[in-house]
N, C-alpha and C positions, 0 to 999 in steps of 0.2 A: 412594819418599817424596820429596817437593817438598823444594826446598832451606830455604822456610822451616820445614818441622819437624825437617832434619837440619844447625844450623849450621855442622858441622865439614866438610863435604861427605862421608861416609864411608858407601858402599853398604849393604846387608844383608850382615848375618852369615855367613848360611847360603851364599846362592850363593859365596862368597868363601871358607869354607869346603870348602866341595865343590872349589872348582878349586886350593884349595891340597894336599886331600889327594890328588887323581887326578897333579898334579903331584909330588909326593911317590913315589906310587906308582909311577912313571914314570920319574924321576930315580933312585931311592933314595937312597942317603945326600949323591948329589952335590949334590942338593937345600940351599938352607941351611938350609931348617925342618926338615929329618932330624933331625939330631942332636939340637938342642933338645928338641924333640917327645919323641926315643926317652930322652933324660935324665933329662924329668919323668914320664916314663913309669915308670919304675926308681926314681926317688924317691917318687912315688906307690904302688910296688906294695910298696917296702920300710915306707913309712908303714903301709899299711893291713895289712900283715903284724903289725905292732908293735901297732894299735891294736886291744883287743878286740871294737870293735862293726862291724868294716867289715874285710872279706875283700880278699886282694891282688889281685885282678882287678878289685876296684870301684876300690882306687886306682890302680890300674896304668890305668882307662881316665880316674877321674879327673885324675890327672896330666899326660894324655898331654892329654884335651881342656885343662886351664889353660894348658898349655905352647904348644897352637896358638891359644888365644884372644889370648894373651900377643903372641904373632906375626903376628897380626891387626888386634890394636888394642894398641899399644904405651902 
């Protein structure tokens, strides 16, 4: 995307995405998105444990993605 339709100067999602989680991957926790990551991750899986419509693996992944969007775009 051209800077006039991205004013903030802020790349795509995805590819930034992708290199944060292979770096993740790679680092493990020495990484500093580890931790964050793996907390929303455990707050989402305890959520959707608790909540009757939505099973702990859908929060456990939605968590885990908030937590690196969060880290992404602050």
């Amino acid at each position: 995307m051209n800077e006039q339709g991205n004013p903030r100067g802020e790349g795509d999602l995805l590819p930034e995405a992708g290199a944060e989680i292979k770096a993740m991957a790679k680092e493990g926790l020495a990484h500093p998105s580890s931790r964050p990551v793996l907390v929303g991750a455990g707050i989402g899986a305890v959520a959707g444990a608790l909540l009757p419509v939505v099973s702990w693996p859908v929060g456990l992944i939605a968590g885990a993605g908030f937590m690196l969007y969060k880290r992404l775009r602050p």
